[in-house]
N, CA and C atoms as a LAMMPS dump frame, in Angstrom:
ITEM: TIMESTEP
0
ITEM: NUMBER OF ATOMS
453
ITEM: BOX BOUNDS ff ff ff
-5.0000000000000000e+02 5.0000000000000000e+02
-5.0000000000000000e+02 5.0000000000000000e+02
-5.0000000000000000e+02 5.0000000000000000e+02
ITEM: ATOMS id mol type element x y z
1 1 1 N 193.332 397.708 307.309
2 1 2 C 193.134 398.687 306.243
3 1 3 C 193.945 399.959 306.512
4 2 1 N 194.035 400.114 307.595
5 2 2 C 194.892 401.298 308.109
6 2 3 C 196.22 401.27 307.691
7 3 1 N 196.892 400.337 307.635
8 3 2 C 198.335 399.952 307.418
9 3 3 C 198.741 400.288 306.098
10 4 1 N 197.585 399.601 305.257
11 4 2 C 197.952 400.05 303.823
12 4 3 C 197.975 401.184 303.238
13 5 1 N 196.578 402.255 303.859
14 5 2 C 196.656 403.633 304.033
15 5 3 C 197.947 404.305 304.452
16 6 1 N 198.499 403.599 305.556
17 6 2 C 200.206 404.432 306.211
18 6 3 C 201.048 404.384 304.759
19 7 1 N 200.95 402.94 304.425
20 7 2 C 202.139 402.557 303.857
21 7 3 C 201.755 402.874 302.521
22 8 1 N 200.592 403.496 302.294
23 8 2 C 200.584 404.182 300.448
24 8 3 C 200.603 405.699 301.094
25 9 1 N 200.408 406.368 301.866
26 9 2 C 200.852 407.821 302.132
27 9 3 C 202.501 407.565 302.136
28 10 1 N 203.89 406.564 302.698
29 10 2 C 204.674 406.383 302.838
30 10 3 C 205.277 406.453 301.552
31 11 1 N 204.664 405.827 300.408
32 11 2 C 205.214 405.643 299.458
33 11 3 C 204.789 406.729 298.034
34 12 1 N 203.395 407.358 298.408
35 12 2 C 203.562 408.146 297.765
36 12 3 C 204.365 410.113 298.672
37 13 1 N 204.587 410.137 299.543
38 13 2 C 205.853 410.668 299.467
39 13 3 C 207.017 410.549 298.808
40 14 1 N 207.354 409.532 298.977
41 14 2 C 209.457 409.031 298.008
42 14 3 C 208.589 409.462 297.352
43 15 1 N 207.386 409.138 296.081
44 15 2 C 207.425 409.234 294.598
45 15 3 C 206.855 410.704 294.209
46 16 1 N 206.377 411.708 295.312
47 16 2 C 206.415 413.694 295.321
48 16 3 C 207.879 413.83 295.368
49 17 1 N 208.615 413.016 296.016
50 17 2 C 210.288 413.601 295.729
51 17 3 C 210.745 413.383 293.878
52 18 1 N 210.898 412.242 293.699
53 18 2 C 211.164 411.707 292.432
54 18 3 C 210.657 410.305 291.761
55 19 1 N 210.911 410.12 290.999
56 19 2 C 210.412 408.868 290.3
57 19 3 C 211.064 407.436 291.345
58 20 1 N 210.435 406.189 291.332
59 20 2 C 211.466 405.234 291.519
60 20 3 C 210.913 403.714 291.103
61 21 1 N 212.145 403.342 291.053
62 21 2 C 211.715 401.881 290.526
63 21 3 C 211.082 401.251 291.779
64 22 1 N 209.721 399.785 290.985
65 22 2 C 209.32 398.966 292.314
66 22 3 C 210.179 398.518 293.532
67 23 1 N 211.246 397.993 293.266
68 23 2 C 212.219 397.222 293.984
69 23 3 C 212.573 398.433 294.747
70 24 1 N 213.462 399.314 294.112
71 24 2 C 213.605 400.97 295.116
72 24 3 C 212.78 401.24 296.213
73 25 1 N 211.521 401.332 295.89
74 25 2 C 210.518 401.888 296.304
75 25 3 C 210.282 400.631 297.681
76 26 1 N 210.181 399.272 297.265
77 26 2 C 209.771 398.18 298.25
78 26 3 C 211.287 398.346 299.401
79 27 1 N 212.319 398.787 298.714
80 27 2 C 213.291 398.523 299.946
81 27 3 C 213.256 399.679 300.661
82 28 1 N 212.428 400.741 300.128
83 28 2 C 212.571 402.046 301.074
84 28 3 C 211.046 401.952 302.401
85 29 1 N 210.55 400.885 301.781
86 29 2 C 209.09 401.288 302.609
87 29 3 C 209.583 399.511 303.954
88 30 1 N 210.145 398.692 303.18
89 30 2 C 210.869 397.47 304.225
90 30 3 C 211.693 398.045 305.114
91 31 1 N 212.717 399.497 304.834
92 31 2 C 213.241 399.838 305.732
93 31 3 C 212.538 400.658 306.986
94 32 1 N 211.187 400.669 306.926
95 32 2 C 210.508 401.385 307.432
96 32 3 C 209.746 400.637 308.79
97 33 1 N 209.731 399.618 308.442
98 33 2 C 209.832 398.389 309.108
99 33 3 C 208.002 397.47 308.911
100 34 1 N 207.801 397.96 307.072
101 34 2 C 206.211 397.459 307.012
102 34 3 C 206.722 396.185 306.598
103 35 1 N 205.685 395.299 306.876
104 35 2 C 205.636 394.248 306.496
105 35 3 C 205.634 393.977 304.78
106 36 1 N 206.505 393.04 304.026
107 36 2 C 206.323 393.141 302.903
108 36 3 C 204.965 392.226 302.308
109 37 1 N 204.3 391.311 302.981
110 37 2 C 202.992 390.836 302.673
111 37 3 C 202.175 392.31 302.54
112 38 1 N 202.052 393.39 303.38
113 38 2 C 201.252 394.517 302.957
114 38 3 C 201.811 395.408 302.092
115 39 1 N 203.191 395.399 301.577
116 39 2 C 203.927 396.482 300.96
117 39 3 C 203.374 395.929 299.368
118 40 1 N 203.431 394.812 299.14
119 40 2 C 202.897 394.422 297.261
120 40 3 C 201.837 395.054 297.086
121 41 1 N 200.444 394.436 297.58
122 41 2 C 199.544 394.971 297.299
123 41 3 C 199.497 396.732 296.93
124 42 1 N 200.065 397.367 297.918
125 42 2 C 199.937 398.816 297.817
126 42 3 C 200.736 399.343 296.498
127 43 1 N 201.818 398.487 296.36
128 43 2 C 202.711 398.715 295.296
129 43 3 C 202.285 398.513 293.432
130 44 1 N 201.297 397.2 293.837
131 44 2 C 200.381 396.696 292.548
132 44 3 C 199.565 397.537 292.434
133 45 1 N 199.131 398.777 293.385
134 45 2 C 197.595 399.654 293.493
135 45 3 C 198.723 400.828 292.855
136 46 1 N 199.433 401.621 293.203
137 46 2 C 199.81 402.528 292.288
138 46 3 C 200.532 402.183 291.042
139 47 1 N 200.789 400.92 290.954
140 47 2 C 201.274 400.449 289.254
141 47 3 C 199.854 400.872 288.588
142 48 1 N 198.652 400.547 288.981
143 48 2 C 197.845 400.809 288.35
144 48 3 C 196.75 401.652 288.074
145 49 1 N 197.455 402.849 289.143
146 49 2 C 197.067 403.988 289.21
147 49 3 C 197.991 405.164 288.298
148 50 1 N 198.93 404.143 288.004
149 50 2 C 199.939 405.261 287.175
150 50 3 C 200.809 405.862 288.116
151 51 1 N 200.824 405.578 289.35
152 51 2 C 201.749 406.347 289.979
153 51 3 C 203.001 406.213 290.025
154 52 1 N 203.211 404.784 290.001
155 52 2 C 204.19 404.365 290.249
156 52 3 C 205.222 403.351 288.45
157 53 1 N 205.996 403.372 288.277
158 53 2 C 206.472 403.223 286.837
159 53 3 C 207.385 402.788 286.545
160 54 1 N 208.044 401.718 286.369
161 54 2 C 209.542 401.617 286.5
162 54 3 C 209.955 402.483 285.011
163 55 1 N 209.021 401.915 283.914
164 55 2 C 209.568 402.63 282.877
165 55 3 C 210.112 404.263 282.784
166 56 1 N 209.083 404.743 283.681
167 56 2 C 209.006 406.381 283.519
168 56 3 C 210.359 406.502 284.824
169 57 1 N 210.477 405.807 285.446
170 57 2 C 211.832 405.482 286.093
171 57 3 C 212.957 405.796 285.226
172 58 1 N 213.137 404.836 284.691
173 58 2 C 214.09 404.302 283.814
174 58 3 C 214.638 405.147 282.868
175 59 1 N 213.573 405.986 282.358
176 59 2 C 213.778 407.163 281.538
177 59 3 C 214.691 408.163 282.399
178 60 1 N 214.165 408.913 283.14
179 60 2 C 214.414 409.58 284.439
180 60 3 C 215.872 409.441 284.481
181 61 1 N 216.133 408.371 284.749
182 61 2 C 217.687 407.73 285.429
183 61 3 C 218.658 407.82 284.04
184 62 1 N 218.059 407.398 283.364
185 62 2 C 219.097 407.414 281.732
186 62 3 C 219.285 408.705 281.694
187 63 1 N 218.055 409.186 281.595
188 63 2 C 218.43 410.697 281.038
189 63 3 C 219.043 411.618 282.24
190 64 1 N 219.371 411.491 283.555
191 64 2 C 219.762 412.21 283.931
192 64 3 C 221.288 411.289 284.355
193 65 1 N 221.778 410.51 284.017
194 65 2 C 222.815 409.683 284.112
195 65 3 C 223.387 409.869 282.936
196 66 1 N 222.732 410.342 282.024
197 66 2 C 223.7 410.637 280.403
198 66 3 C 223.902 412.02 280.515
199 67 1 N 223.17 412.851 281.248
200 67 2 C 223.266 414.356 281.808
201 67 3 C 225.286 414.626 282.135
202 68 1 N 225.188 413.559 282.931
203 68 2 C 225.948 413.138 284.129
204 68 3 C 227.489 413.061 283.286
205 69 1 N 227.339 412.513 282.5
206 69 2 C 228.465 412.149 281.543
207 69 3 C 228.833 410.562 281.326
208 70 1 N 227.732 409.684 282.063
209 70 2 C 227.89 408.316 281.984
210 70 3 C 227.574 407.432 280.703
211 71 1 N 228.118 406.45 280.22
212 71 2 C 227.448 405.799 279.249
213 71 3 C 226.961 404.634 279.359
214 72 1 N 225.958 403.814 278.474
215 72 2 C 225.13 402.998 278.671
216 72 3 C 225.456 401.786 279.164
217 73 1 N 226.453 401.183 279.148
218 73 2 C 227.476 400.058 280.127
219 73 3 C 227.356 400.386 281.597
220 74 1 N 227.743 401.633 281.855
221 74 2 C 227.374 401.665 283.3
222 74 3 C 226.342 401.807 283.669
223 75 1 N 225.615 402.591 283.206
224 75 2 C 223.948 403.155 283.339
225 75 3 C 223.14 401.49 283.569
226 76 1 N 223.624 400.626 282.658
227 76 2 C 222.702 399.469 282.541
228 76 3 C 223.378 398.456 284.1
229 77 1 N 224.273 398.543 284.002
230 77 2 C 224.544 398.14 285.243
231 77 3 C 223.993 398.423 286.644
232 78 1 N 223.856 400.186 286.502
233 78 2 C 223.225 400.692 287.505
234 78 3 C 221.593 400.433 287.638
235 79 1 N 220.815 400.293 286.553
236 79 2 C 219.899 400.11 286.328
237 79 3 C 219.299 398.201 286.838
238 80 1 N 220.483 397.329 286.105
239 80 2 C 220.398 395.898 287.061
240 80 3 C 220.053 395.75 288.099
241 81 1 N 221.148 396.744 288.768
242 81 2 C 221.247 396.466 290.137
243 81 3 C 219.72 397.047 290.977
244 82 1 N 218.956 397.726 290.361
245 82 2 C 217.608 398.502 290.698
246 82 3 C 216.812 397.527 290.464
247 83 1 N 216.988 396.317 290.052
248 83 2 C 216.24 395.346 289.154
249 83 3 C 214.968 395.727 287.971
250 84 1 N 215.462 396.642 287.106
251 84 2 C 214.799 396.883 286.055
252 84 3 C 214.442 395.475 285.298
253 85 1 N 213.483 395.415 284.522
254 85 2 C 213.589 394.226 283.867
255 85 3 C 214.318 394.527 282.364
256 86 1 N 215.482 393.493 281.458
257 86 2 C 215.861 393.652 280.697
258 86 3 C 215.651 393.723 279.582
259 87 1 N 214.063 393.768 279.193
260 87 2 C 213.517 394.016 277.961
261 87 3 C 213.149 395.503 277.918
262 88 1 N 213.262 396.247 279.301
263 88 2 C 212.626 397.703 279.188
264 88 3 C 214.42 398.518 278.977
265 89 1 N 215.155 397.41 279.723
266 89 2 C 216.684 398.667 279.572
267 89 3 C 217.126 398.341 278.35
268 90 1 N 217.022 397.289 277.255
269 90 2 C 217.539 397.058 275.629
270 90 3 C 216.45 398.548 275.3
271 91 1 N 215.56 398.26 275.489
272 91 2 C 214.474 399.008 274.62
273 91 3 C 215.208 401.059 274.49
274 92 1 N 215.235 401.242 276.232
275 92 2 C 215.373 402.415 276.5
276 92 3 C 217.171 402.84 276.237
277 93 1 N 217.841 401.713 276.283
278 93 2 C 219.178 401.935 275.833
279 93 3 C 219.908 401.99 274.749
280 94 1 N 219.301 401.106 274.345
281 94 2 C 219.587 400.806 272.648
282 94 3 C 218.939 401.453 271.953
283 95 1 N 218.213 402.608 272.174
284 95 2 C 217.571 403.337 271.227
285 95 3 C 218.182 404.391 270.981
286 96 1 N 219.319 405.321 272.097
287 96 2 C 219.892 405.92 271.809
288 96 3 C 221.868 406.556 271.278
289 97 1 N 221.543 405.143 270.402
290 97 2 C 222.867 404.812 270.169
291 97 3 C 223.942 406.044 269.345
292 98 1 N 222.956 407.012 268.793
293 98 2 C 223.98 408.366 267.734
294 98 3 C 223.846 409.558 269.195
295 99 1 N 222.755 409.124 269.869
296 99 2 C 223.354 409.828 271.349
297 99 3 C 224.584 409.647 272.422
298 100 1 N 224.757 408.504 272.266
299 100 2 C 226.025 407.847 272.897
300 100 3 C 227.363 407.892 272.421
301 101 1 N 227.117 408.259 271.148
302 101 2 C 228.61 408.818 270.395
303 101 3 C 228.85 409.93 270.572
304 102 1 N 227.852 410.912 270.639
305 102 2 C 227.641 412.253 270.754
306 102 3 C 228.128 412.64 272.052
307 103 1 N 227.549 411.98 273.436
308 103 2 C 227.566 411.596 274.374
309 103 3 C 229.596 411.58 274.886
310 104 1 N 229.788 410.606 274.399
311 104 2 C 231.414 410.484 274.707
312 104 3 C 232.458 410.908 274.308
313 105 1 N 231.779 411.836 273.149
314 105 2 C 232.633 412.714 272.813
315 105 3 C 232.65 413.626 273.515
316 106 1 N 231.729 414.115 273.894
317 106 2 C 230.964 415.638 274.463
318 106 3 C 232.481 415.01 276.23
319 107 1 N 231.901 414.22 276.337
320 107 2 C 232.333 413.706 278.289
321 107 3 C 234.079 413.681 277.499
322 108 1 N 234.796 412.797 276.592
323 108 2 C 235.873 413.274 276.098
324 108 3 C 236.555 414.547 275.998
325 109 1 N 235.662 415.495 275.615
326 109 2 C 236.296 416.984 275.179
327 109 3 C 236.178 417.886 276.4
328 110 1 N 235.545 417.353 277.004
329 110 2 C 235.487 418.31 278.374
330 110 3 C 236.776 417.548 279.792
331 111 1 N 236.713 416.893 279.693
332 111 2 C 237.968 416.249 280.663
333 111 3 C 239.434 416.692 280.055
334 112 1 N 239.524 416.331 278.686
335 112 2 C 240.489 416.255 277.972
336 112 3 C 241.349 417.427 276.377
337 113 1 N 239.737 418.116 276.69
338 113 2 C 240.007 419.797 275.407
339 113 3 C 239.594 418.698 274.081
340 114 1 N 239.588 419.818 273.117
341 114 2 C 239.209 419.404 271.821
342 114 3 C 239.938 418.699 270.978
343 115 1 N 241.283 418.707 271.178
344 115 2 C 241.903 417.785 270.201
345 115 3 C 242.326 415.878 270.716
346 116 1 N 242.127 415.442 269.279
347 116 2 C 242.358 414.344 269.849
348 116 3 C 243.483 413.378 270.286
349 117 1 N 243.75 412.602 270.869
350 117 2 C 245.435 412.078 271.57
351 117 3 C 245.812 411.474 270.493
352 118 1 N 247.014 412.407 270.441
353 118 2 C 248.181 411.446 269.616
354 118 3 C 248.925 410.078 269.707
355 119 1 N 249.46 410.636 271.118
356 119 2 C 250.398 409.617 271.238
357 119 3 C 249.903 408.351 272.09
358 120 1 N 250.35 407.404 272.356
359 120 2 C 249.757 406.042 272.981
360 120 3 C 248.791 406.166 274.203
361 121 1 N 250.151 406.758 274.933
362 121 2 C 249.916 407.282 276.502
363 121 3 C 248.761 407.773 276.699
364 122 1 N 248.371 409.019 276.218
365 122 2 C 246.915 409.705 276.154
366 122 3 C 246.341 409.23 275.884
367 123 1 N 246.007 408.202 274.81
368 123 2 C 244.856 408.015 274.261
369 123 3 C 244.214 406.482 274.869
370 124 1 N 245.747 405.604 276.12
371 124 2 C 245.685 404.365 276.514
372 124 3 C 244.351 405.689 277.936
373 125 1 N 244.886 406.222 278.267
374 125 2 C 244.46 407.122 279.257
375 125 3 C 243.113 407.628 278.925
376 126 1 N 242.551 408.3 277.491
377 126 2 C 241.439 408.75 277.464
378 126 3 C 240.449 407.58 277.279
379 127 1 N 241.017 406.481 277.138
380 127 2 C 240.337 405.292 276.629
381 127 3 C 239.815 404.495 277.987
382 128 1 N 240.581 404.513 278.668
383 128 2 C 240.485 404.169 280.179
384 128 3 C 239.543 404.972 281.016
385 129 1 N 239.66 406.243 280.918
386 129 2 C 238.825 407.486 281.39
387 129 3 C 237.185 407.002 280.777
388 130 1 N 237.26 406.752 279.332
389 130 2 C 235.486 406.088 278.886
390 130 3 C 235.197 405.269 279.75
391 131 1 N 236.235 404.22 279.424
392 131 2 C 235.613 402.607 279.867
393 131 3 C 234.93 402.814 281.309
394 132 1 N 235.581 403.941 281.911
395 132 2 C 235.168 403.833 283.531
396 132 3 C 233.91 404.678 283.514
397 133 1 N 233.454 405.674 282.796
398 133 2 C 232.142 406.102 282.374
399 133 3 C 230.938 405.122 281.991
400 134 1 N 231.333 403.863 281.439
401 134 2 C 230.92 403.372 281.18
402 134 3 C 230.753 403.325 279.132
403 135 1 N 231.242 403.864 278.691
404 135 2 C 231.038 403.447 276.732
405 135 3 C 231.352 402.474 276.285
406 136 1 N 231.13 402.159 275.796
407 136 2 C 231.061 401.004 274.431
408 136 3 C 232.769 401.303 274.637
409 137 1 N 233.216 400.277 273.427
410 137 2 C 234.54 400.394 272.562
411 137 3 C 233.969 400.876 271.528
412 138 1 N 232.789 400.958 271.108
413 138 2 C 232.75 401.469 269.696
414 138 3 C 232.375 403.117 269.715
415 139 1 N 231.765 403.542 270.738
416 139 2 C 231.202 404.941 271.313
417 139 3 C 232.664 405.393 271.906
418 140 1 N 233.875 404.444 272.411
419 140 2 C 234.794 405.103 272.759
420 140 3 C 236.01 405.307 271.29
421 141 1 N 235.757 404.976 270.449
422 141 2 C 236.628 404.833 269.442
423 141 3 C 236.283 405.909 268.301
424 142 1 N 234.609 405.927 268.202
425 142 2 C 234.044 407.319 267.429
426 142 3 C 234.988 408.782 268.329
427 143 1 N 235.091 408.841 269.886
428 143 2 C 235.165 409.953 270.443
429 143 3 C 237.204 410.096 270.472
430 144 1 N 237.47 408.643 270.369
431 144 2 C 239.139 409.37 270.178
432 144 3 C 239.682 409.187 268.884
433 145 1 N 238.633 408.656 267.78
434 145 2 C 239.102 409.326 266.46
435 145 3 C 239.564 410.386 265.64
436 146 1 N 240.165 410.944 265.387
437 146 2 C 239.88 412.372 264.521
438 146 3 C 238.686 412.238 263.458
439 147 1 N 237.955 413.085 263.552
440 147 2 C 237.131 413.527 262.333
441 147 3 C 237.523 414.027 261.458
442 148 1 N 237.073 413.494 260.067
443 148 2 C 237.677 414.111 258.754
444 148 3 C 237.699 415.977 258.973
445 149 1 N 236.469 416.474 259.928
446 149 2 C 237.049 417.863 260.101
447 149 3 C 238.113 418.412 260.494
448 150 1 N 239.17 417.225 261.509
449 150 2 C 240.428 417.81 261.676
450 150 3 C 241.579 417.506 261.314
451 151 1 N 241.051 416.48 260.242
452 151 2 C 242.627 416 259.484
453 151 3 C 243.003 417.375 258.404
């Protein structure tokens, strides 16, 4: 009984720092050297204490990864690799799709100033500069369009 006591004081530390996903959370308390037969249980006890959340995770990470200037291609990638499950990252990603245009424009105009590339070169370049942010082609194509405001 003691162990599980260590290893839920262990884990609710990481989660007084910040949010984290289960899997996060299980590889930070395995590196610790607990046994993972005692690490579930403790992990199933604050799922259902509310402490622990991947969703409220997930939020967390989007929103401070779109902070960041990243877009949802990479974010979801990054989020995979955390092993989110993929019905919570459609849900939380795909919901903010007129943010993600907004989004790559905003990460566009700040690398690159306000107007948009003319010629091939720049725009093979600002297009390249998204993709590695992670946008869409279609979130990258709203942001190196001109808007009817600047024709």
């Amino acid at each position: 009984m003691e162990l599980l006591q260590t290893i839920r004081d262990h884990a609710l530390n990481f989660l007084s720092i910040r949010e984290h996903a289960r899997a996060e959370l299980r590889q930070k308390l395995l590196s610790k050297k607990f046994p993972l037969e005692a690490i579930e249980p403790v992990l199933t006890q604050l799922q259902a204490d509310d402490l622990l959340s991947d969703a409220r995770f997930t939020e967390s990470f989007i929103r401070g990864r779109m902070n960041k200037g990243y877009g949802p291609v990479r974010i979801r990638y990054e989020l995979h690799q955390l092993q989110i499950a993929e019905d919570l990252l459609n849900e939380l990603l795909d919901s903010r799709d007129v943010q993600w245009i907004e989004a790559a424009q905003r990460v566009r105009q700040k690398k690159f100033g306000e107007s948009v590339p003319t010629d091939m070169k720049q725009k093979a370049k600002q297009i390249r500069f998204l993709q590695y942010r992670g946008f869409s082609t279609a979130h990258i194509q709203h942001a190196i369009t001109p808007s009817s405001e600047d024709v």
